[in-house]
C-alpha positions as CSV (number, residue, x, y, z in Angstrom):
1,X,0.0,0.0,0.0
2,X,1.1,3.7,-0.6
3,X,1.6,6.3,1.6
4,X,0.7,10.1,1.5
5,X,1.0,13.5,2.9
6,X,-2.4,14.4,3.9
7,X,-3.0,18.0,4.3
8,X,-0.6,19.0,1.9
9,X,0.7,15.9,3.8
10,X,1.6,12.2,3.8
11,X,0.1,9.2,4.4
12,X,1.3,6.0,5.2
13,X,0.5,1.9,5.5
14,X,1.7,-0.2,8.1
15,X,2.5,-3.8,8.5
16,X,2.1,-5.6,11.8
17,X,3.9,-8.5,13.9
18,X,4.1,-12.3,13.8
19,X,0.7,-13.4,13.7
20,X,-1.1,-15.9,16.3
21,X,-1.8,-19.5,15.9
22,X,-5.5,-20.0,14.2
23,X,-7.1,-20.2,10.8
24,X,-5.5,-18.2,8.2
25,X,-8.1,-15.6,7.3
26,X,-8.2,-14.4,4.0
27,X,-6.8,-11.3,2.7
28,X,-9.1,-8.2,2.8
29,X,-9.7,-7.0,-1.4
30,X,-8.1,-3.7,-0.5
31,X,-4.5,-5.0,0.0
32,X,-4.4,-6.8,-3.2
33,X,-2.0,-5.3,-5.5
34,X,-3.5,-2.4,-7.4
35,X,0.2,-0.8,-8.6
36,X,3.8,-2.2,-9.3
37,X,5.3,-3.8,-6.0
38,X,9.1,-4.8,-5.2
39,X,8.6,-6.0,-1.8
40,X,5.6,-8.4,0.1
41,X,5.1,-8.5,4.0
42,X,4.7,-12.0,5.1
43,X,3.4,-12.4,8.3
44,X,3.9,-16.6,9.3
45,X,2.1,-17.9,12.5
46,X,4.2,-18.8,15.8
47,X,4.3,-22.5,15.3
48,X,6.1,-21.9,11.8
49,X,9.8,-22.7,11.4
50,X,9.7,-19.1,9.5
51,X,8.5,-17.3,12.3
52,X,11.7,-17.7,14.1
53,X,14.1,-18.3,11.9
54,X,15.6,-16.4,9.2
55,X,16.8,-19.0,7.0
56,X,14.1,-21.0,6.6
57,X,12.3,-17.7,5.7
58,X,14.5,-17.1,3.2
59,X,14.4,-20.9,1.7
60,X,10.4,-20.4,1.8
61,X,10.3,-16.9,0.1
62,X,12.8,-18.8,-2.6
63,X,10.8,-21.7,-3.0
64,X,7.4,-19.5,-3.3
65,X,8.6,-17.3,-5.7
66,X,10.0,-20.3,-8.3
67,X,6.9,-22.0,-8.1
68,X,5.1,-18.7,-9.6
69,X,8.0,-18.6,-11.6
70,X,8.9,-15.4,-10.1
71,X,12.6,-14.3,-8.1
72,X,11.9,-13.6,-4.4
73,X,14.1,-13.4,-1.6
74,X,13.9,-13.3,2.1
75,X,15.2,-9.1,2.2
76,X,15.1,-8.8,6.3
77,X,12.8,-9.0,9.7
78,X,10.1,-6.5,10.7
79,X,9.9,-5.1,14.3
80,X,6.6,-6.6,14.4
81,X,8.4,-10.0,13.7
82,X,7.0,-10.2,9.6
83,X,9.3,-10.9,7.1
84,X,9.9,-8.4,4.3
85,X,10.4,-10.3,1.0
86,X,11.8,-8.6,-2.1
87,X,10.4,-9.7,-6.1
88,X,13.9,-9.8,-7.7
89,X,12.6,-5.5,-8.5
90,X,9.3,-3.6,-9.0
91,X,6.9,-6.1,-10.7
92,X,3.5,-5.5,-12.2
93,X,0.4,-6.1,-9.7
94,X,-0.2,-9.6,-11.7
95,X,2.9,-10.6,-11.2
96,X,3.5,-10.0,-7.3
97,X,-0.1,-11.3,-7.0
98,X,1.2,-14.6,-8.6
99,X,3.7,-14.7,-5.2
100,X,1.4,-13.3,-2.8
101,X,-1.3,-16.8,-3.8
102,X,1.5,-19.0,-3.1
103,X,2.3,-17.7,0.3
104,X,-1.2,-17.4,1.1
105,X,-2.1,-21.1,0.0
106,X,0.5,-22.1,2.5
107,X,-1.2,-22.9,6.0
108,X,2.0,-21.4,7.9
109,X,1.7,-18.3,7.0
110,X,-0.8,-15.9,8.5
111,X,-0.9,-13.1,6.1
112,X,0.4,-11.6,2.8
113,X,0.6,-8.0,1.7
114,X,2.2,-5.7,-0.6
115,X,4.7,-3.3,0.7
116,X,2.6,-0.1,-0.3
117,X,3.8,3.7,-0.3
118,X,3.1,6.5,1.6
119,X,3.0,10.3,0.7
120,X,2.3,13.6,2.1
121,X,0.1,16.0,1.1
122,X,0.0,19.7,1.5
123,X,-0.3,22.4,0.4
124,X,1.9,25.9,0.5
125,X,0.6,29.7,1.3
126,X,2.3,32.0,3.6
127,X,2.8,34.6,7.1
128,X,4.0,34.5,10.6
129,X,3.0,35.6,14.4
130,X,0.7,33.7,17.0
131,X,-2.1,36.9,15.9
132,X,-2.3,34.6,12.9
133,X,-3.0,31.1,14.5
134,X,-6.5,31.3,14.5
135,X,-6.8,27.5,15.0
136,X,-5.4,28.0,18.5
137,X,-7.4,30.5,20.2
138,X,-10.3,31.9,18.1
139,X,-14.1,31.0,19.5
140,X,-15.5,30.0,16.4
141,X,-13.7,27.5,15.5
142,X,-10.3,27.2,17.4
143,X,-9.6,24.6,20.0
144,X,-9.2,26.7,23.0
145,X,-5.9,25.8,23.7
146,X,-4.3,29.4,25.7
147,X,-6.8,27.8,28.8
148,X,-5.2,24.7,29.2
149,X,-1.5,26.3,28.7
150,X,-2.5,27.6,32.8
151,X,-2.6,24.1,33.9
152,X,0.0,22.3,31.7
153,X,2.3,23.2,28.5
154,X,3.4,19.4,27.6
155,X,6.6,18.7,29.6
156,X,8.0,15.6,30.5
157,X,5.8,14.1,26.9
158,X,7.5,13.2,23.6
159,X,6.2,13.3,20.4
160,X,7.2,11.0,17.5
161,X,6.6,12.5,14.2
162,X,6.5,9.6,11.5
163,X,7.0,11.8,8.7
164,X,9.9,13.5,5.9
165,X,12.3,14.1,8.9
166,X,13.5,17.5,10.2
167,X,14.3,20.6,7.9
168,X,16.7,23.1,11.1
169,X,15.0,25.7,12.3
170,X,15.7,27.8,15.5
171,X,12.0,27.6,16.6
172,X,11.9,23.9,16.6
173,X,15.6,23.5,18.0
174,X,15.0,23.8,21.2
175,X,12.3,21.2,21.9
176,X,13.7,18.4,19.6
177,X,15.2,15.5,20.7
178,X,17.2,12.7,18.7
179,X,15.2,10.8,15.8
180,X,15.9,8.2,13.3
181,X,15.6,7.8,9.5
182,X,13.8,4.5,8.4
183,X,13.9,4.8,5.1
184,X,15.8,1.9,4.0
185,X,16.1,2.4,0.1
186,X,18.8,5.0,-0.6
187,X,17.4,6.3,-3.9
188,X,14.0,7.5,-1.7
189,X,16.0,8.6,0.8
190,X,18.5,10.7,-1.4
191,X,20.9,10.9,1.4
192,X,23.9,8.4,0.2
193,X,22.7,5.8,2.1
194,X,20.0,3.3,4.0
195,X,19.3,3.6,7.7
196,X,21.0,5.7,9.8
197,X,20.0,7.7,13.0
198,X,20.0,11.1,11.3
199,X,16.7,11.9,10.0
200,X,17.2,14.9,8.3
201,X,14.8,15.6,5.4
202,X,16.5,15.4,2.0
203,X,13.7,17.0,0.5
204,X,10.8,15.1,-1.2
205,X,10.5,16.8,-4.7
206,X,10.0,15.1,-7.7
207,X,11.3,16.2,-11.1
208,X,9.2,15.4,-13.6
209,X,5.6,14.3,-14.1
210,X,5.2,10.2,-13.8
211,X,8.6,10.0,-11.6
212,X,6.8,7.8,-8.7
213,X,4.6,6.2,-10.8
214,X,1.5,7.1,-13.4
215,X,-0.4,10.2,-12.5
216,X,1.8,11.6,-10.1
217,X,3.3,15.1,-10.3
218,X,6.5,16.8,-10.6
219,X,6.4,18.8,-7.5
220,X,8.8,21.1,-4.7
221,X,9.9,19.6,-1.8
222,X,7.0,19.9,1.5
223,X,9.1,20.1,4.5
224,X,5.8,18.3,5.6
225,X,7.4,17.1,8.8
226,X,9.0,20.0,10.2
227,X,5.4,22.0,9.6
228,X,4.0,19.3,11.2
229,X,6.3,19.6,14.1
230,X,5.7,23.4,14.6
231,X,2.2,22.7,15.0
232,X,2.7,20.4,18.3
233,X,5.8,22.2,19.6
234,X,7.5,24.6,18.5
235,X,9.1,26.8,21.1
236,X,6.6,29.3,22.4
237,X,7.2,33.0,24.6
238,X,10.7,33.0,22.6
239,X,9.5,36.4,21.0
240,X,9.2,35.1,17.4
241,X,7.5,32.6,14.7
242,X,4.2,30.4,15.9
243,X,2.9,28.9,19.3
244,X,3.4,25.4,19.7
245,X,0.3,24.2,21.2
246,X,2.4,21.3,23.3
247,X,5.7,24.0,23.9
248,X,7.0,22.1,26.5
249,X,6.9,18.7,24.7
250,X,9.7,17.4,22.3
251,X,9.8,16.7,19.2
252,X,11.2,13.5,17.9
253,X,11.4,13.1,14.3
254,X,10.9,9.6,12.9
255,X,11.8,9.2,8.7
256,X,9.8,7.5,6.8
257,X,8.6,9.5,4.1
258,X,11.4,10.8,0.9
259,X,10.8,10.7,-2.7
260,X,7.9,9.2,-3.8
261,X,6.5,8.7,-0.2
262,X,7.4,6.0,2.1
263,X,7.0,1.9,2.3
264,X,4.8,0.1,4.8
265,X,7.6,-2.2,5.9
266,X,9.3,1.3,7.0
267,X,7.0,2.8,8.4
268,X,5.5,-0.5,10.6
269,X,9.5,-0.1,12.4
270,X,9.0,3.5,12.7
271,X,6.2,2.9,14.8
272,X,7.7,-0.3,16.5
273,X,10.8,1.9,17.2
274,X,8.9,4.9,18.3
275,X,7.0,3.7,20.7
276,X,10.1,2.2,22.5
277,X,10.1,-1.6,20.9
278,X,12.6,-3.1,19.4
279,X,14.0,-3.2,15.4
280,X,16.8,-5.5,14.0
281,X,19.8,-3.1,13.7
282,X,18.4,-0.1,15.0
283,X,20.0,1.2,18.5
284,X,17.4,0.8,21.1
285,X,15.2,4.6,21.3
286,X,16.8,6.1,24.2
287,X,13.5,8.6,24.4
288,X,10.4,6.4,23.7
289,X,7.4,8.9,22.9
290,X,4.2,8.3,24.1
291,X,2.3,10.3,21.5
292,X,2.6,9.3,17.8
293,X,1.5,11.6,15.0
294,X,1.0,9.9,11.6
295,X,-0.3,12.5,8.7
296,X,-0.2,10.3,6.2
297,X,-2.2,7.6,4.4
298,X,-3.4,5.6,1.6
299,X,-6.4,4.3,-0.3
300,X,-7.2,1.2,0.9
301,X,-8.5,-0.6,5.0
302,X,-6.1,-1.1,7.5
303,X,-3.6,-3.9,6.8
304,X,-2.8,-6.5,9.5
305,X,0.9,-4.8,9.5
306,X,-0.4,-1.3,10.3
307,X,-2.6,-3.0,13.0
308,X,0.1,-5.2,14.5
309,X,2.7,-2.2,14.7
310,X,0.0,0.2,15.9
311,X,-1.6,-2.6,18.8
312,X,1.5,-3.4,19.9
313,X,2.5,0.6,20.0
314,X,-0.8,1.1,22.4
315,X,0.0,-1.5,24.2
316,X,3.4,0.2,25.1
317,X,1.3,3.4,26.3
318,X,1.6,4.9,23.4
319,X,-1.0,7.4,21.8
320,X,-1.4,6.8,18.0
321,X,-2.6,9.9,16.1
322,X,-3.3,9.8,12.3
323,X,-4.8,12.1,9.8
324,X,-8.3,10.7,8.3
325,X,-6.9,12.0,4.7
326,X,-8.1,14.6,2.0
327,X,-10.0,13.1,-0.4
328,X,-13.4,14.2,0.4
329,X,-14.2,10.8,0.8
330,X,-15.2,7.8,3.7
331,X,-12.2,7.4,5.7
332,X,-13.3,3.6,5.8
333,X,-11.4,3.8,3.2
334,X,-8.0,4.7,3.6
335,X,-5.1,3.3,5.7
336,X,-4.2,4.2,8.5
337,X,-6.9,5.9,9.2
338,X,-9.5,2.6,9.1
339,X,-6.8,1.3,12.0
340,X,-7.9,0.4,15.2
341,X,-6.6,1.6,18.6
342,X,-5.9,5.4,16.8
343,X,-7.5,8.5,16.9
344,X,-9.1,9.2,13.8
345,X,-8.5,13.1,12.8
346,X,-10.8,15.2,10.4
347,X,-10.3,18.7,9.2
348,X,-12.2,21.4,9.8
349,X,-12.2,25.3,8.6
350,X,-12.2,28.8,10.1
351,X,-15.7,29.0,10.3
352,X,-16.6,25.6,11.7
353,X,-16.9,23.7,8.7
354,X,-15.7,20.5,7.6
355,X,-12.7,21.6,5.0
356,X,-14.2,20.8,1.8
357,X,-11.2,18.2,1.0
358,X,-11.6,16.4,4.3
359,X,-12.1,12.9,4.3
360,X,-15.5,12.1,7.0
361,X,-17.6,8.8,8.3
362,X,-18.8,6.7,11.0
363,X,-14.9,6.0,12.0
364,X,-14.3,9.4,12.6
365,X,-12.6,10.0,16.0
366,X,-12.6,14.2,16.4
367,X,-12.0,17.0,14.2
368,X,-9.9,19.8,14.8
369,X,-8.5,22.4,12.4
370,X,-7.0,21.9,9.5
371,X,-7.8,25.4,7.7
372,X,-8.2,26.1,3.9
373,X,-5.7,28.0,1.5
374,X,-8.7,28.4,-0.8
375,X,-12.5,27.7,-0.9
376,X,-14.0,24.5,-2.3
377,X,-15.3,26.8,-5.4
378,X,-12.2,28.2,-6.4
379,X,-9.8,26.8,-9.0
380,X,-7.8,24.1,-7.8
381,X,-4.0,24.6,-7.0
382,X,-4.6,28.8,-6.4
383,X,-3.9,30.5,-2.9
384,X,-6.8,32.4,-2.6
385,X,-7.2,32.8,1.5
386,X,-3.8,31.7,3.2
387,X,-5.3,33.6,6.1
388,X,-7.7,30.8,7.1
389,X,-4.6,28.1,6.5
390,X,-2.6,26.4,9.8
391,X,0.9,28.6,10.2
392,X,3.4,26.9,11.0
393,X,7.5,26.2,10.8
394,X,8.6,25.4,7.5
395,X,11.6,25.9,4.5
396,X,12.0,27.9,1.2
397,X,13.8,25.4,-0.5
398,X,12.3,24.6,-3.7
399,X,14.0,20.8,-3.6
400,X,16.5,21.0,-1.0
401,X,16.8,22.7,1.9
402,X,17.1,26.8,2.3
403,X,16.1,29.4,4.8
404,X,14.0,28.9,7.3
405,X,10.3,30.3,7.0
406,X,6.6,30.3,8.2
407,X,3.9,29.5,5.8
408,X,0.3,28.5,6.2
409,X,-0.6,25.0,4.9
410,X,-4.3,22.8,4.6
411,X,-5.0,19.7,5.1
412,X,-5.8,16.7,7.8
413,X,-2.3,16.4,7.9
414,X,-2.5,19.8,9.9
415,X,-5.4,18.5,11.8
416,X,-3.8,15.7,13.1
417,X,-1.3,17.2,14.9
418,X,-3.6,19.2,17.1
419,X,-4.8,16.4,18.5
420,X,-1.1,14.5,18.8
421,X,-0.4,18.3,21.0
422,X,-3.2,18.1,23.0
423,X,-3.0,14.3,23.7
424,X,0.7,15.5,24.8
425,X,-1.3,18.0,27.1
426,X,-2.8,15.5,28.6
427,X,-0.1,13.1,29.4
428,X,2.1,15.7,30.8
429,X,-1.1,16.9,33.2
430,X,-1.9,13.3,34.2
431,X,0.9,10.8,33.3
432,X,-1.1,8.0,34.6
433,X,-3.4,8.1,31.6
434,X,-3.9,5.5,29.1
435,X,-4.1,5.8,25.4
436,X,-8.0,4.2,25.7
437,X,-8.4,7.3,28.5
438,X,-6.4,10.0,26.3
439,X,-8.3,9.6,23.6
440,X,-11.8,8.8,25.3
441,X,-11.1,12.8,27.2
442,X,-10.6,14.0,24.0
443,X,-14.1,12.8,22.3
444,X,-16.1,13.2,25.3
445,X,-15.1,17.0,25.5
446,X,-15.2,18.2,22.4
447,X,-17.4,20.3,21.3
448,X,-20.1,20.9,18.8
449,X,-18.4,22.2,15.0
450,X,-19.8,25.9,14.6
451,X,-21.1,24.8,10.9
452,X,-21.7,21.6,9.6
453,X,-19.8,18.6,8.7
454,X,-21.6,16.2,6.0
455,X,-20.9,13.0,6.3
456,X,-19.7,12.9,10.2
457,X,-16.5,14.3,12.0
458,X,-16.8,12.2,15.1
459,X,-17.7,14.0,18.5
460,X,-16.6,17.2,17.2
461,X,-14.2,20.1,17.2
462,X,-11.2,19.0,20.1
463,X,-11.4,21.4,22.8
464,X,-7.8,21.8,24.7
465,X,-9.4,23.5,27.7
466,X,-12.0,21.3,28.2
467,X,-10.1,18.5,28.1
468,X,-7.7,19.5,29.8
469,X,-10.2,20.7,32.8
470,X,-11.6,17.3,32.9
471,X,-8.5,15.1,33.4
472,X,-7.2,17.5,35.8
473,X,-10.3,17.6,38.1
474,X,-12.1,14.4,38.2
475,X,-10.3,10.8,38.5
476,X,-8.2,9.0,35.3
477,X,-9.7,6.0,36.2
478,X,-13.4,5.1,35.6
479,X,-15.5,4.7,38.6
480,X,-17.5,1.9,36.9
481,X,-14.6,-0.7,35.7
482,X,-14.2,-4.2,36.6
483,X,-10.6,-5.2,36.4
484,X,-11.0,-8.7,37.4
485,X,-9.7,-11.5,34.8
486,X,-12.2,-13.8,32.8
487,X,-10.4,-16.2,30.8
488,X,-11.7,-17.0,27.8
489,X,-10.7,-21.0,26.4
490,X,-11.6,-21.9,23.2
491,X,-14.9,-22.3,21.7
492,X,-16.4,-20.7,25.3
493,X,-18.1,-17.6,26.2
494,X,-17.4,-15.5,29.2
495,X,-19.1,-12.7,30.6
496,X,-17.9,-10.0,33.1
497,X,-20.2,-7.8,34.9
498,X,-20.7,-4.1,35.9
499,X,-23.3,-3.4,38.5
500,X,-24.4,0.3,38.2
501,X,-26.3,2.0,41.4
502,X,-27.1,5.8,42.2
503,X,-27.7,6.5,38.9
504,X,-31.5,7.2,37.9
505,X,-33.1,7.4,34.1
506,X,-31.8,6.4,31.1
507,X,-27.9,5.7,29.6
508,X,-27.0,8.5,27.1
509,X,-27.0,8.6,23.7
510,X,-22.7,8.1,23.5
511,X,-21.8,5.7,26.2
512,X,-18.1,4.8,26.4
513,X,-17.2,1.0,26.9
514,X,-13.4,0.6,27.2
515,X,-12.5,-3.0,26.6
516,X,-9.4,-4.3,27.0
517,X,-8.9,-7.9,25.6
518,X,-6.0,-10.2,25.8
519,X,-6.1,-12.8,22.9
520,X,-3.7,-13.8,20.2
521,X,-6.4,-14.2,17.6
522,X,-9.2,-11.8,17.6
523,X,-10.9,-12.5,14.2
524,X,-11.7,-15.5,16.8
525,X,-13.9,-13.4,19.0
526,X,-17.4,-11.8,19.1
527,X,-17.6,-9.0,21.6
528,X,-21.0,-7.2,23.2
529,X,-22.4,-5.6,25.6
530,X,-25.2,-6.7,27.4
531,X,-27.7,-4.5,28.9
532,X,-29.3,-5.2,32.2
533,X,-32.6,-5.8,30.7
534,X,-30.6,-8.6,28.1
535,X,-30.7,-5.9,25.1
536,X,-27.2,-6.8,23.2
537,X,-25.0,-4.4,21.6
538,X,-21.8,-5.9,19.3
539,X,-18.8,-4.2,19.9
540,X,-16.9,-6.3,17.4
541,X,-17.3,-9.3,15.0
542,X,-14.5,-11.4,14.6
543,X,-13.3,-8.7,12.6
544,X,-8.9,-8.2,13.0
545,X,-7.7,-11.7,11.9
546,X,-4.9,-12.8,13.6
547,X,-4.3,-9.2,15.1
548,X,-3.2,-9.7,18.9
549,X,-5.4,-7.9,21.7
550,X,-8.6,-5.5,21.9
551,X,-7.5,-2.0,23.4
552,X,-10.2,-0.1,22.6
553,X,-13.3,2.7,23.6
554,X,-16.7,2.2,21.8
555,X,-19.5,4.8,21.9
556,X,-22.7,2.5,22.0
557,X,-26.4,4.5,21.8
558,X,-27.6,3.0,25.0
559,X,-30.7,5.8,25.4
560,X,-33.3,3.5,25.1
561,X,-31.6,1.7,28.1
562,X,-31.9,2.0,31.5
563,X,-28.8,3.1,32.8
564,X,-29.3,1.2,36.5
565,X,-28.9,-2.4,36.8
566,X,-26.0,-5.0,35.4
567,X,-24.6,-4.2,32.8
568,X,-22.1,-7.3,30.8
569,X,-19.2,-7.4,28.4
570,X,-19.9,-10.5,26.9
571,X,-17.0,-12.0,24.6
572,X,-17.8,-15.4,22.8
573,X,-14.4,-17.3,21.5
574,X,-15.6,-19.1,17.9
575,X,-12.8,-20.9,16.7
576,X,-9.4,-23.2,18.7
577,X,-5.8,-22.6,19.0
578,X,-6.1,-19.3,20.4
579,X,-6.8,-18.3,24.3
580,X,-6.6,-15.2,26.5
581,X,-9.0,-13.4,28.8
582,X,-11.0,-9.8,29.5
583,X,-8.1,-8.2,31.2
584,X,-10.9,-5.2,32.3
585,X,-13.7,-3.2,30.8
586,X,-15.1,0.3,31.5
587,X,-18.4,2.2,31.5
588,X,-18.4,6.3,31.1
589,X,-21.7,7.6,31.5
């Protein structure tokens, strides 16, 4: 899958770890090749030979690839544990599908996918001063984020920004800590090399029309990561440039995305890495972040490599932030934004609008803004109101870098990083916080978009102050949670309950259920809740494959419900070979 900028910004795919022991689903239709591929992900299960050992990988991926009469060799191991298998060079999307059917007809292996691209996506005007960052502090639609700066600024927190890398400049300086660049093709990377723990962006411009494939555009270089950047922290009361709306965060800029965007296999151990697990041949991350902001994306659902890398990421304590993309389409969609376990980000404009290019849909987390360089109706690729853009830090370099600047870009790829910056505000005010809790805070304070957004932005416009207000003054931890463990064995269904007293009427309209599941096969397992008058709810159905673990808030529309009385989580295990239990569950009323 391929990976994008998306707000002027990238987007990216991600691959995921080994997967459990059970019945090898089959591939979803989106992650069939659709454009040339040089490399597959192979996932094989835990009992395989493969799994472990990098030789018989490589003798399987030989073998495979001569019986579709194809080259293919074992290339190196994922942090998530997948192999990464390149096709001899870019093959057509017959071709590589030829490989993919023999890996997939193979019972060992869990999953198959092409190693798509990523790219960002925004778009240029221009300016400088806070007076300019409307998206910060202006009623209609801004997120209210000078109130929350009284009660905490974002210290102790680091960001990882899985994006082009770091473009210097002095308001950034201060607040960034050591990255790494992923990228492990030196001809994307155009820095001499593969891997190395400098990720400095080399600029991602491309030359000439049809230079990363048919129908893309010559173009300058975006700086896309260092606006990004600006937006979440740059330095703030250092009497110049923007407001960071996380200024006493860092910054820690993760490589994935170069010419022609980036490669799922890359950006599945930028994640890994980020979030403080480990990647063959990369040093250990002495500063793990516990935000991650991801403005880029893809056509396409969520691979079981982006969901492994991203599961296992929350799992580490790690917020995942990604940008829903700007196509003016379902973000159903697109990857990552169809992931699990992240917060979902749509775009809005300065007057409360969704931006005309944002994508929208039922799996939309929270909007917040992302601004507009010119109105729906005007002629695309014009600058007609830079004023209602995001500002941020950014570089005049046409390809590579030059002098440092300020210039207003648009996109979801803005909008994301809002929400990566207040998620950092929240984790610096209450560092016990989980990512379920962080991003649960988030949606159950925002409030209502000024305008209108067709096709659904989530709860609404992410307010800062609000937010923040609410971790800060009532308890992290839900009063109605029950923690104990149910195991669930195979073929069996388990129930957990939650008695709930003193409260009178009905449930509301957007309950919260945090679930948290330990299982090494959830496409195993049907999840619901249970209402104390036996009304049932699904939560999920067997959806995931051989994805590890549930870690995840769902907003049910219990209003019909009484909300006194037992309430259930109730998690039916359909298949054997896989075990695990409900390690707790949560009701937020």
């Amino acid at each position: 899958m391929s990976v994008t900028l998306l707000a002027g910004t990238a987007t990216a795919t991600a691959s995921v770890a080994v997967a459990a022991e059970g019945p090898a689903s089959a591939p979803a239709a989106a992650l069939a090749p659709t454009a040339p591929v040089e490399n597959l992900i192979v996932g094989y299960k835990p009992s395989a030979t493969e799994a472990s050992s990098n030789t018989a990988a490589a003798d399987d991926a030989t073998a495979k690839g001569k019986k579709a009469g194809k080259k293919a060799k074992f290339d190196r191991r994922l942090g998530t544990g997948a192999a990464l298998v390149h096709l001899g060079g870019t093959v057509a999307p017959a071709e590589a599908a030829d490989v993919m059917a023999q890996f997939r007809a193979d019972p060992d292996v869990a999953y198959v996918e092409p190693d798509t691209r990523a790219y960002a996506t925004a778009v240029t005007p221009n300016d400088t001063e806070y007076a300019k960052q409307w998206d910060l502090f202006e009623s209609t639609a801004g997120m209210n984020v000078p109130a929350a700066w009284d009660k905490t600024t974002g210290s102790g927190v680091t960001v990882a920004v899985i994006d082009t890398g770091y473009v210097a400049h002095s308001d950034l300086a201060a607040n960034t800590v050591a990255g790494y660049d992923f990228i492990s093709s030196a001809t994307y990377a155009r820095d001499g090399g593969g891997r190395d723990a400098n990720p400095a962006d080399e600029g991602d411009w491309n030359a000439t029309d049809g230079e990363c494939g048919v129908g893309s555009k010559a173009g300058n270089s975006s700086w896309h990561g260092t606006h990004v950047a600006g937006t979440i922290a740059a330095a703030t009361n250092n009497s110049k440039g923007v407001a960071g709306i996380a200024y006493g965060a860092k910054i820690q800029h993760v490589r994935v995305l170069g010419k022609c965007g980036g490669s799922t296999s890359d950006i599945v151990d930028a994640i890994t890495w980020a979030s403080g697990g480990s990647v063959a041949g990369v040093p250990a991350n002495a500063t793990p972040a516990k935000v991650i902001n991801m403005s880029l994306g893809g056509p396409g659902a969520c691979g079981t490599s982006y969901q492994n890398a991203i599961n296992a990421a929350v799992a580490r304590g790690t917020t995942v932030v990604v940008a829903a993309g700007n196509s003016n389409a379902d973000a159903a969609g697109y990857s990552p934004a169809s992931c699990n376990n992240v917060i979902n980000v749509a775009a809005s404009n300065r007057a409360g609008d969704r931006s005309y290019y944002s994508n929208y849909g039922a799996i939309i987390d929270v909007a917040a803004p992302g601004g507009e360089t010119r109105r729906a109706t005007d002629t695309p690729g014009t600058v007609t109101t830079p004023e209602n853009a995001i500002l941020s830090t950014l570089n005049a370099g046409t390809t590579t870098p030059g002098a440092e600047i300020y210039k207003p870009y648009q996109g979801t790829s803005m909008a994301a990083p809002h929400v990566a910056g207040l998620a950092a505000l929240l984790k610096s005010a209450n560092s016990a916080l989980t990512p379920a809790q962080i991003e649960s805070a988030i949606k159950n304070n925002a409030r209502p978009l000024a305008g209108t957004c067709t096709g659904g932005c989530g709860t609404g416009l992410a307010d800062a102050a609000a937010t923040v207000a609410a971790v800060t003054s009532t308890p992290s931890t839900p009063a109605l949670e029950n923690t104990t463990d149910f195991t669930i064995g195979d073929n069996t269904t388990v129930e957990s309950p939650i008695t709930v007293t003193g409260k009178t009427g009905n449930a509301p309209a957007t309950l919260k259920v945090g679930v948290n599941i330990v299982h090494t096969y959830i496409g195993d397992l049907k999840v619901d809740l249970v209402a104390p008058d036996g009304s049932v709810y699904t939560l999920h159905n067997r959806s995931g494959g051989s994805t590890d673990n549930i870690n995840q808030v769902y907003t049910v529309n219990a209003s019909s419900e009484v909300a006194g009385g037992t309430w259930k989580l109730r998690v039916n295990d359909n298949a054997g070979g896989d075990t695990g239990k409900i390690d707790s569950w949560n009701l937020t009323f």
